[in-house]
VOGU-3710 file (C-alpha; in Angstrom, 3 decimals, decimal comma):
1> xxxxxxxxxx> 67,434/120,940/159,643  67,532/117,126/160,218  65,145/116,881/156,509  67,886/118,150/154,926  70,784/116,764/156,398  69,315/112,991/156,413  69,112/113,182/152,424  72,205/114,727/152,068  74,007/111,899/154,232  72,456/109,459/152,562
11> xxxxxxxxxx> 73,714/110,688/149,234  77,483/111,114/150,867  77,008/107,108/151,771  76,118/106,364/148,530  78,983/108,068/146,558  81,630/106,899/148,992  80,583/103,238/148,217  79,969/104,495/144,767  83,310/105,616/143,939  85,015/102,218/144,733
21> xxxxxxxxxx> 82,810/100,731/141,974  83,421/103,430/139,609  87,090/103,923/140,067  87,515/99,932/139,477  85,539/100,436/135,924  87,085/103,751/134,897  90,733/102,516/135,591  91,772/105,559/138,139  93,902/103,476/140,146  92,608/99,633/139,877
31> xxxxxxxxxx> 94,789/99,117/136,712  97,851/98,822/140,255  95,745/96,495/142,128  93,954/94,221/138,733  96,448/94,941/136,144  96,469/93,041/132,814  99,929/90,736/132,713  99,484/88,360/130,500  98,649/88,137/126,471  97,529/85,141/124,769
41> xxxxxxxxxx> 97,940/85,354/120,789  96,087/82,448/118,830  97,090/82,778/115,369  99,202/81,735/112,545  101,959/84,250/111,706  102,672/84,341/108,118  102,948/87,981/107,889  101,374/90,063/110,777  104,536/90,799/112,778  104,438/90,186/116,684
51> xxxxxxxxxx> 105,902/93,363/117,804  103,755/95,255/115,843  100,787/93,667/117,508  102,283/94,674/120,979  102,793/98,075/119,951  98,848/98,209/118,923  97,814/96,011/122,422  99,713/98,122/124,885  98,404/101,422/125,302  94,517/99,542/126,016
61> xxxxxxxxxx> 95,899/97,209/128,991  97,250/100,909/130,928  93,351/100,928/133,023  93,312/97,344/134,361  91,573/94,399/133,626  88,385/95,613/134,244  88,466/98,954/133,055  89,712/97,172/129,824  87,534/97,943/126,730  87,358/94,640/124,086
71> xxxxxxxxxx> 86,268/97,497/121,181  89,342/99,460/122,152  91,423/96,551/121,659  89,167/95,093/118,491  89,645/98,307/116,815  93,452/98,953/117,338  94,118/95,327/116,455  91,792/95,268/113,254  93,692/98,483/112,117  96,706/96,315/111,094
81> xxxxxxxxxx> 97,515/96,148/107,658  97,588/92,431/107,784  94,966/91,892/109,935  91,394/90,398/109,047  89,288/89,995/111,843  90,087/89,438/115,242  88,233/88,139/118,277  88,573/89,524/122,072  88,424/88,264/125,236  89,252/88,601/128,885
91> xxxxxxxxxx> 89,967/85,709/131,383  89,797/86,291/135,022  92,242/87,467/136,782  94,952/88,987/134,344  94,291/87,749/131,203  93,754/88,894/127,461  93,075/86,588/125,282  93,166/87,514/121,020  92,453/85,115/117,868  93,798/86,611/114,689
101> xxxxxxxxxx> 92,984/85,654/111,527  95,303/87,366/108,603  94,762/88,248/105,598  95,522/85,388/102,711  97,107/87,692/100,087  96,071/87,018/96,314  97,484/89,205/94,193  98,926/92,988/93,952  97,025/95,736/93,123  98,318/98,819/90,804
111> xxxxxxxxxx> 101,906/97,775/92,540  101,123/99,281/95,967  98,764/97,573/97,133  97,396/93,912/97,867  94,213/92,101/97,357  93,216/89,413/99,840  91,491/86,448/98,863  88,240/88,018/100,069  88,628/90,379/97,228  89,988/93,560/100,233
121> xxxxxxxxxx> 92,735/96,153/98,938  95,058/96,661/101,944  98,407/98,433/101,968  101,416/96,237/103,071  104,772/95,773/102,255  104,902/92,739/99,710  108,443/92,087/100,317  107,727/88,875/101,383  104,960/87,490/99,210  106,328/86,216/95,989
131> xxxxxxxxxx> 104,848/84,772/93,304  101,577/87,187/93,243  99,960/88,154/89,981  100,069/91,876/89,053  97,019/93,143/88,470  96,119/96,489/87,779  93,134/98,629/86,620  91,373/101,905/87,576  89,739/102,596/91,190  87,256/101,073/91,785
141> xxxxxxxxxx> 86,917/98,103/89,332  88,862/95,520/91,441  86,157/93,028/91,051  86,167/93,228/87,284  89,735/92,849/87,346  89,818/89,924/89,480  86,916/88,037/87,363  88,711/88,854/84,558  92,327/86,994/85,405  89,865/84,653/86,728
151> xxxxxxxxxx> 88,252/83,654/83,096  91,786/83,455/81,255  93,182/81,355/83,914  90,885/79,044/82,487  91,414/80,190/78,909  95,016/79,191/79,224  94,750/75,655/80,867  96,793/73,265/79,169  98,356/75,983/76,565  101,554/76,128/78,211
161> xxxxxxxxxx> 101,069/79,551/79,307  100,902/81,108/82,799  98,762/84,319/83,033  101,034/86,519/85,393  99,453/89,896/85,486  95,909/91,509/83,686  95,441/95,563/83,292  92,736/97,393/82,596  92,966/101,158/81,350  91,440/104,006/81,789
171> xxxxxxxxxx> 89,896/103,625/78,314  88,822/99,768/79,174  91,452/98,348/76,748  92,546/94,883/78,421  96,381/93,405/78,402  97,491/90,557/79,723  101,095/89,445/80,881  102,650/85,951/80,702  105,614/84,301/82,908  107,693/84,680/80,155
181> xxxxxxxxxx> 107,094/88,421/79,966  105,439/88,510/77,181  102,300/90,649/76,466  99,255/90,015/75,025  97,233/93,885/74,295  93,310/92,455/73,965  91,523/95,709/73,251  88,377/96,706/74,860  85,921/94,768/77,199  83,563/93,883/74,469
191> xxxxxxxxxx> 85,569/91,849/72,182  88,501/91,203/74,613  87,444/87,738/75,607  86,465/86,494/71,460  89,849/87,611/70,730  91,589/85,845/73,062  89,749/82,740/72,716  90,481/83,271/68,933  94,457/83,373/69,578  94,652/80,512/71,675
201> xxxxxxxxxx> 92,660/78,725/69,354  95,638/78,108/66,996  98,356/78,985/69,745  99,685/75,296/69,343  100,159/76,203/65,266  101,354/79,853/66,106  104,258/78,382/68,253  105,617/75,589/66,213  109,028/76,255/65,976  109,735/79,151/68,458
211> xxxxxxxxxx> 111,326/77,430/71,593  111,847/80,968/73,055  107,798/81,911/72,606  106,938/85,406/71,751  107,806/88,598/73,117  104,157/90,233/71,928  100,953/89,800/70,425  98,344/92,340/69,404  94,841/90,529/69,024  93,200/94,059/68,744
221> xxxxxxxxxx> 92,701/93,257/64,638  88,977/92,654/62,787  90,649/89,337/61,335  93,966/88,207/63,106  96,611/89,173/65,198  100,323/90,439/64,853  103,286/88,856/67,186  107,066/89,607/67,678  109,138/87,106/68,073  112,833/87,266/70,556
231> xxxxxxxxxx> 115,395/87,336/67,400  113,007/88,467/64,181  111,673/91,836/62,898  108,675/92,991/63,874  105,620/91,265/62,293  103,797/92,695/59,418  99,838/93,051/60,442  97,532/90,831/58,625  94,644/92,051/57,052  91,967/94,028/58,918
241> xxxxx> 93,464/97,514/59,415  94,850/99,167/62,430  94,139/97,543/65,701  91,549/99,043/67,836  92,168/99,654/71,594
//
């Protein structure tokens, strides 16, 4: 009788000092006795909005500092929109500690979306960020679109112009939009960038004499291009045929 009742008192002692230890990690009732009461933020709010970061903290801090998971609290914090990586950390005895680093918007994205400088899509509300090119194109060729606006930034330095949005269609035909609201239709991807280079080749010549610039211009011709003007009729093509999209 005593070979069986030694072991099982032994394993009694050992669960009873056990479930301390066990309890304290799993939360059951240290988050009372080593709760979590203070939140340090480091980060630059531009966007990410403090409440909303509370709202995504609190439901991880219910179990207690040491029943506290960091990848609970990564996660729910890294699955705000404005959010781009986040550190985690706990400081003895009460303490969570967060660095935030937001996303840098660069420009909109088929209207609902964003596109951080790292080249992400996120969904946000843009309310607040003014001044963002549109850019547009099919899923799944953000990178193309991005490189694109990139190479006629540099096309248009020093013309005057400000490149303000660039779409791509389904078909690959390329426009571009200016400050001014005027468009420029470019054609497809393989003679989009000749064309343009083409246009604002004589640009300065083109725009002699319109102070109000140009409402369009189709570049999409073998040997010219075709523009509308604010207060004339539209422009008869030059040679070359229809354009070609």
């Amino acid at each position: 009788m005593r070979a069986i009742v030694r072991p099982l008192a032994w394993c009694l002692a050992l669960a009873l000092l056990a479930l301390p230890v066990v309890g304290v990690l799993r939360g059951w009732f240290a988050a009372t006795r080593w709760p979590v009461t203070r939140l340090v933020v480091q980060a630059d709010f531009v966007h990410l909005e403090p409440e909303a970061l509370r709202q995504a903290v609190r439901p991880t801090l219910a179990r207690g500092f040491f029943a506290l998971d960091l990848d609970t609290v990564r996660h729910a914090v890294a699955a705000l929109p404005w959010v781009e990586s986040v550190e985690v950390r706990k400081r003895w005895p009460d303490t969570l500690i967060l660095r935030i680093y937001e996303r840098q918007p660069f420009a909109r994205w088929n209207d609902a979306e964003l596109i951080s400088r790292r080249g992400e899509v996120f969904r946000a509300s843009a309310a607040d960020v003014a001044d963002l090119p549109a850019l547009r194109g099919p899923a799944g060729h953000v990178a193309e679109v991005v490189g694109f606006y990139a190479q006629s930034l540099k096309a248009f330095a020093g013309t005057g112009l400000k490149v303000s949005g660039v779409s791509l269609s389904e078909r690959g035909s390329w426009t571009l939009a200016v400050a001014n609201g005027a468009q420029i239709m470019l054609g497809d991807r393989e003679q989009a960038g000749r064309r343009l280079q083409r246009f604002l080749t004589v640009y300065p010549q083109v725009i002699a004499g319109h102070a109000d610039g140009f409402l369009y211009a189709d570049l999409r011709y073998s040997n010219g291009f075709a523009v509308r003007w604010p207060s004339a009729t539209p422009a008869v093509p030059p040679p070359g045929g229809t354009p070609r999209t």
